[in-house]
N, C-alpha and C positions, 0 to 999 in steps of 0.2 A: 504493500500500500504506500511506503514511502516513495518507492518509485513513482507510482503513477501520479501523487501530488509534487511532488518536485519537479515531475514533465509539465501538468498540470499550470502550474506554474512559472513555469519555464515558458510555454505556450502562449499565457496569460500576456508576460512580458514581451516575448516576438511577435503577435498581431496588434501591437500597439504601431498606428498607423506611422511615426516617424522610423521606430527601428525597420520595418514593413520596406518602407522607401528607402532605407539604408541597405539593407539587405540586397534590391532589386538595385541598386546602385550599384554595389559592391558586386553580383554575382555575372552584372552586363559590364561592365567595367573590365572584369578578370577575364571573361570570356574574349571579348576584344583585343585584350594584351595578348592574350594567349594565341591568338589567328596571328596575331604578325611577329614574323623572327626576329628574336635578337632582341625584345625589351623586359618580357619574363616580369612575372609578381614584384620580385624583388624589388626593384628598380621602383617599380607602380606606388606600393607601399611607399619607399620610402618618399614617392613624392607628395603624397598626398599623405603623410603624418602630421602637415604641419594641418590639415582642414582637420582631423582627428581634434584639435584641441580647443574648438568651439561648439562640439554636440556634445552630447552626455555620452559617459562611459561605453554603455551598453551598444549605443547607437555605433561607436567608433570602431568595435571590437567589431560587430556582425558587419560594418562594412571591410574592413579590412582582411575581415577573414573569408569573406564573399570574393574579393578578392584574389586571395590567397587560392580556394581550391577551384573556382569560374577559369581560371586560368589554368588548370590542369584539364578542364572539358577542352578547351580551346586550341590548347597547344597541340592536338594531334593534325590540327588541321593544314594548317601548313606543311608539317611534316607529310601528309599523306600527297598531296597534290602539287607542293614544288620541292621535297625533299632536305626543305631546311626545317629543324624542329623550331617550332615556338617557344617551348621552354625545354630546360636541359633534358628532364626526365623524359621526356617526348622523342628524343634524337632515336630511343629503339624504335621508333614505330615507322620509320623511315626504312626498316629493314626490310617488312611485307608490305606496309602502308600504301607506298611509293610502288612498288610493284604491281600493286593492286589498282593503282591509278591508271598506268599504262595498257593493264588488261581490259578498261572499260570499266573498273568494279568500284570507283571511288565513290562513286553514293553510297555502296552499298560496305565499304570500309568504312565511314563516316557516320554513318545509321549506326553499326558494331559499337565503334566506340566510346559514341555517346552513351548507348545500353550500358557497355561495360564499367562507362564511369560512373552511371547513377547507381551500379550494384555494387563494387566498390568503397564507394560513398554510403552506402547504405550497410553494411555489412561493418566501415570503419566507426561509422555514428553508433551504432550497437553495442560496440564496444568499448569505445568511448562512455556513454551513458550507464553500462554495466558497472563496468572496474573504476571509473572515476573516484568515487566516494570511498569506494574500498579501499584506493593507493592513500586517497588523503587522510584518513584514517589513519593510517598505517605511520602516515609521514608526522601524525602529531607525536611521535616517538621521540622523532627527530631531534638533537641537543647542534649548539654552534658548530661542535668537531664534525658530525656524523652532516649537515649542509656543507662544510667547506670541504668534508673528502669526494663528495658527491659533486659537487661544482667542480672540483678539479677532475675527476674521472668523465664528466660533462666534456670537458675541454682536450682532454686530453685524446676521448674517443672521437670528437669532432675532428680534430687533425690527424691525428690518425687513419681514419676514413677517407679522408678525404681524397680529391681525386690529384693524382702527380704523387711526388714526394713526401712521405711522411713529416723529414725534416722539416721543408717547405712550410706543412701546416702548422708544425709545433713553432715554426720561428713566426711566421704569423701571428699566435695564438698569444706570445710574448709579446710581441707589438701593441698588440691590441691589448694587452694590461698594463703596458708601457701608459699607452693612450688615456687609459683608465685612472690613472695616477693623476694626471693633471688636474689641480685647481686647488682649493681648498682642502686643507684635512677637518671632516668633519670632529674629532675629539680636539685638538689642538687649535684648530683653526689659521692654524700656519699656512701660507700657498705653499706647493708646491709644483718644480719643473714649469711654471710660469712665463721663465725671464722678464720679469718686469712687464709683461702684456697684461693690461688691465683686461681684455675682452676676452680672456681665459680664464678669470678668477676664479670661476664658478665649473671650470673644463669644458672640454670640445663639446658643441653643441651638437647631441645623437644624430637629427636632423639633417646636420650640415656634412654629418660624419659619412651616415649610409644614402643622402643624395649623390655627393661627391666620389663614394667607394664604386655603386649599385647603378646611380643614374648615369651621370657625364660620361664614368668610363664605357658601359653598356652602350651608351649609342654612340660614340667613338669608334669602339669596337663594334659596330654594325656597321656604321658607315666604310668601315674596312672591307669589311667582312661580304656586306653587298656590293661593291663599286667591281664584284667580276661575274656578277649572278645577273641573267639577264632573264627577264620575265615572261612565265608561259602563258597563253591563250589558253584560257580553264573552259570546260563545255558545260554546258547550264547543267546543273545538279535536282533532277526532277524527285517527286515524291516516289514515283514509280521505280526509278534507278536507285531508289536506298533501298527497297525491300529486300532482306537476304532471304536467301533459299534454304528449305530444313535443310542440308547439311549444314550450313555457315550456322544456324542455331545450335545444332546437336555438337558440333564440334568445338563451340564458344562458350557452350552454359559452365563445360568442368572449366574450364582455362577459365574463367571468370571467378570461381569459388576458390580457386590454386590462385590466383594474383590476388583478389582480397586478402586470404589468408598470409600471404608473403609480406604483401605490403604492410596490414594490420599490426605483426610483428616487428618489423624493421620501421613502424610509423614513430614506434615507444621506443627505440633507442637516439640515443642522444649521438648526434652526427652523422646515423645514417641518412635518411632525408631520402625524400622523391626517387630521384635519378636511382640509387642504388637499388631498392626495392625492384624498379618499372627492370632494369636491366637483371637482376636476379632473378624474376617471376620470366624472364624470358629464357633463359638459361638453363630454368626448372622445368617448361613447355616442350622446348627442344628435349631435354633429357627423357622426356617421358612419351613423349609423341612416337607412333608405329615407325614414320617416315619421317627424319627428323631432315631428310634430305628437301622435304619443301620449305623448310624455313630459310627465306631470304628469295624467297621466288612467289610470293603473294600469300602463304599460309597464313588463312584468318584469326587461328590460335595466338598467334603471333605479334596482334594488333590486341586483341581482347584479356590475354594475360598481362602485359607491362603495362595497361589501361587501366583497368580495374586495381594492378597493385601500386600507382601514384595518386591513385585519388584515395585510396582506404588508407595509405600512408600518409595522404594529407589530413586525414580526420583524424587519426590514432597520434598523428604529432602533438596534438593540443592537451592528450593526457599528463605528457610530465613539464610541459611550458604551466599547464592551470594549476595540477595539485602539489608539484615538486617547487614551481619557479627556474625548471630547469631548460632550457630551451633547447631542441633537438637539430635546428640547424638554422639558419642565418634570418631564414624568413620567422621564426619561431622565438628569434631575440626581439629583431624588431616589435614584434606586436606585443612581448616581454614590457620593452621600451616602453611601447605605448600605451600600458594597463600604469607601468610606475609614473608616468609624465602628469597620468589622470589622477594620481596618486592610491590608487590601489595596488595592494601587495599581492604578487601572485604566491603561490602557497598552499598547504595545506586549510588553512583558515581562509581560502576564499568559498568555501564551499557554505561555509557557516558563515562567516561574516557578511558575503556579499551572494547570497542564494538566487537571487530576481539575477542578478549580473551574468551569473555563472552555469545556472538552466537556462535561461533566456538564449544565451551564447549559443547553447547544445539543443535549445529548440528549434532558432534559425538555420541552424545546418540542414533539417530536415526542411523547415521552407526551401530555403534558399537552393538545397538541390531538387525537390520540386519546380522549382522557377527555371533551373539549368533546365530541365529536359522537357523541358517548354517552348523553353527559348531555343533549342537547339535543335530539335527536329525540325521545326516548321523554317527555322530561318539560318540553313545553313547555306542557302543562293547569298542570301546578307554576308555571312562570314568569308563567303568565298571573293564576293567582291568588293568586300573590306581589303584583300592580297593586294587591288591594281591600287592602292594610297602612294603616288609618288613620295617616295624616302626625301629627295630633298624639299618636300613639306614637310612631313609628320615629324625628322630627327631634330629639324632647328625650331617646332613651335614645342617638341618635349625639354628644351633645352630651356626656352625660355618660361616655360610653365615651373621649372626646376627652379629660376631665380627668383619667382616670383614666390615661389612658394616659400624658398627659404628664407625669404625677406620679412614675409609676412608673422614669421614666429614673433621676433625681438626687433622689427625695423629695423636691422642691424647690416649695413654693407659689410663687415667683417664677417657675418655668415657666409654671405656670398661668397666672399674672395677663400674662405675655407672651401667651401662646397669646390672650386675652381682647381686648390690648390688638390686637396683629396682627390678630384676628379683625373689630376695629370698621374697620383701616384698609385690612383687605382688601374691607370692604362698601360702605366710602366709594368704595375704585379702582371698583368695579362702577358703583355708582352713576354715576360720572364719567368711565365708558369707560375707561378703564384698566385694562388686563390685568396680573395678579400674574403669569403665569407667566417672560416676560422676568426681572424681582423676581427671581427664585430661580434660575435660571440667572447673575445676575450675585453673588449674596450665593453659590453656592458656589465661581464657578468665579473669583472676583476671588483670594481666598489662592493658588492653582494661579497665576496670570496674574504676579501680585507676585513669587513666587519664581522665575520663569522669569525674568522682568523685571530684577531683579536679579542673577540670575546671569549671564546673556547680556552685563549689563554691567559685571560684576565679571571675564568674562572680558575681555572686549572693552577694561580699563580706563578707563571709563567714556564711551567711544566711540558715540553710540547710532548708527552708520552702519552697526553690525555685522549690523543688522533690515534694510538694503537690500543690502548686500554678497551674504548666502547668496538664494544663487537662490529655494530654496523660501520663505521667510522675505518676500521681494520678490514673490514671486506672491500669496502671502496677503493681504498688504496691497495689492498692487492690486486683486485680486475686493473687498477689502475698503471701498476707494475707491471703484469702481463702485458700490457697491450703496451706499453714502451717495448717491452723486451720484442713483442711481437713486431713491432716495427722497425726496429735495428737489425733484425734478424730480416725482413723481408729487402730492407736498405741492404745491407751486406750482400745478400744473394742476387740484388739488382745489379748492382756493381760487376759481380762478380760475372754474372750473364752477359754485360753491356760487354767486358775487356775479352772474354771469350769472341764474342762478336766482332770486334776492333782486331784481333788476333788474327781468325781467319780470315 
């Protein structure tokens, strides 16, 4: 019975007509990012956190997160039909997608998808709604030591994961608490790492931090990235040309329950994320498929398993960002960000503290993907001719929507010129295989990690054995030790593969 009044509730708060229109904001909004290549959620989010800070909480959260997974419906669509993904996780579906376009089948790839992502989604929301309460329960356990071994093992499994070089991520994940250092010491009240710039006092403005990381470099790096892709002639996408045929059903319904499950799993660890999931669930398809020899030649399995496991991945991410405060990957700090900006604590105690915020949240998912596959069957002719948006319009009016927005926080030109300066350093990481998303997971969750840090050892009398003593506290930092050692050891063996290489 508490479930059904907590949904109950939850319900009550998402058909309240402003979040309603937030919602439908955020999930057409995502969907849009998601049809064109190369701008992805990320980027979206961060440009619009600064409108986040004039609605109320709840409204801010279900837009942004309407965003977040509208954008994972979206993203296959490009990939199917010009074989550039819209968003990273999306890049597997260019394997059969795109295959399936050239055969005549892209409606009926497109139809697939969209299914796949509403079951997905549907199957990540379940679970979500299930184990929620039960983790945060769990987590009012939780003492300073047992949150800072847990944020670090957060961090650590993010770089780790991450895609390129281990190192790479962990030297990142430094930067980004490097980052996090800057301004005020909130016990002391001493600046620190400042040099005398009054317009840091307070440190980097998150805003200015993930426009300039997320935004400027992203369409930089588009503008590259397009200027040798020259654009196809799409044929009208009729209703009649999306219907699959029972075999494309009979051979998509298990690949849809094997990618939910995939995803739903890797949604709840902290740095796996989208991408890894979508590209496992296909890995897992292949492995088990009679003919694993049609994958990559239009096998509709193919499309329907990495689908289903980045949208149940994107629902199941918001388990340990809501009840831990632990954010599972870049897009999952941000909106982190945005619950602290509003001045709510993510946490165990949000479930109790702030229940209308937190059901409400977990009942527009279920709108809001309603609304997806609304919007997405009847009007995927709109998405498709959303593709012919001449780039030199759309990259230099997101450019200027970036300045405006980041102005708009603090009237501050020293935003901007941050957002500009971040934005060259985020094009240099590209350039140099280095991933910004590690970056911004350690620049928000380093102040979080300090004050645990410090309290753990102001109880403890400045004790640090008090991090192996608590059992939880001592499990953290063991997975946390493994997966160091695991990545020097995969570091080592790369090496070692690359000079064998170079040898021959």
């Amino acid at each position: 019975m508490d479930m059904l009044s907590n949904l109950a509730l939850g319900f009550g708060e998402a058909f309240a007509f402003q979040n309603l229109l937030y919602c439908f904001f955020g999930v057409f909004l995502g969907t849009f990012i998601g049809v064109l290549p190369g701008i992805g959620p990320l980027a979206t989010i961060s440009m619009l956190l600064p409108l986040t800070f004039h609605v109320p909480p709840t409204a801010a959260l279900v837009m942004l997160a309407g965003i977040y997974y509208g954008a994972q419906y979206g993203g296959s669509t490009a990939s199917i039909l010009l074989n550039l993904p819209g968003t990273p996780a999306a890049a597997v579906i260019c394997l059969d997608g795109y295959p399936m376009s050239k055969q005549g089948r892209a409606g009926v790839a497109l139809f697939m998808t969209t299914i796949a992502s509403f079951v997905g989604s549907t199957i990540g929301i379940l679970i979500l709604t299930a184990f929620s309460p039960t983790l945060a329960g769990v987590a009012l356990a939780f003492g300073p030591a047992d949150y800072f071994s847990m944020m670090l093992l957060g961090l650590v499994a993010a770089a780790a994961l991450a895609q390129g070089s281990p190192a790479k991520g962990i030297a990142m994940v430094l930067v980004g608490l490097a980052l996090g250092m800057v301004g005020t010491d909130v016990q002391t009240g001493q600046q620190r790492y400042t040099f005398g710039i009054p317009h840091i006092a307070d440190g980097f403005n998150l805003v200015a931090v993930a426009m300039g990381l997320f935004g400027v470099s992203e369409v930089v790096t588009s503008i590259m990235r397009m200027r040798g892709v020259s654009k196809q002639k799409q044929e009208a996408i009729t209703l009649r040309s999306m219907m699959p045929k029972r075999d494309d059903v009979k051979q998509s319904w298990r690949a849809m329950l094997r990618g939910s499950g995939v995803g739903s799993f890797f949604g709840t660890l902290p740095g796996a994320g989208t991408t890894i999931a979508a590209f496992i669930a296909y890995a897992v398809e292949k492995r088990v498929a009679k003919k694993p020899e049609r994958f990559g030649h239009g096998a509709i399995e193919g499309i329907s398993a990495p689908e289903s496991a980045s949208n149940a991945s994107a629902q199941t991410a918001f388990i340990p960002t809501l009840t831990l405060g632990i954010p599972g990957d870049a897009v999952m700090a941000l909106m982190l960000g945005a619950m602290i900006i509003q001045g709510i604590q993510p946490g165990p105690n949000l479930v109790n503290e702030h229940p209308s915020l937190f059901w409400g949240l977990v009942a527009s998912f279920w709108i809001g993907n309603v609304m997806l596959l609304v919007l997405n069957i009847p009007m995927i002719g709109l998405w498709v001719r959303m593709l012919r948006i001449p780039y030199a319009i759309l990259y230099p009016a997101i450019l200027l929507f970036i300045c405006i927005g980041v102005f708009s926080v603090n009237n501050s030109a020293f935003d901007v010129l941050l957002v500009m300066i971040f934005g060259v350093v985020g094009y240099v990481m590209t350039l140099l295989k280095f991933e910004p998303a590690p970056l911004i997971l350690g620049f928000i969750l380093g102040p979080l990690m300090e004050e645990h840090l410090r309290r753990a050892l102001l109880l403890s009398r400045g004790d640090p054995a008090i991090f192996l003593d608590r059992p939880i506290s001592a499990s953290f930092l063991a997975v946390t030790m493994a997966l160091l050692a695991w990545s020097t050891f995969s570091m080592v063996r790369q090496t070692r593969a690359q000079r064998r290489l170079a040898q021959a």
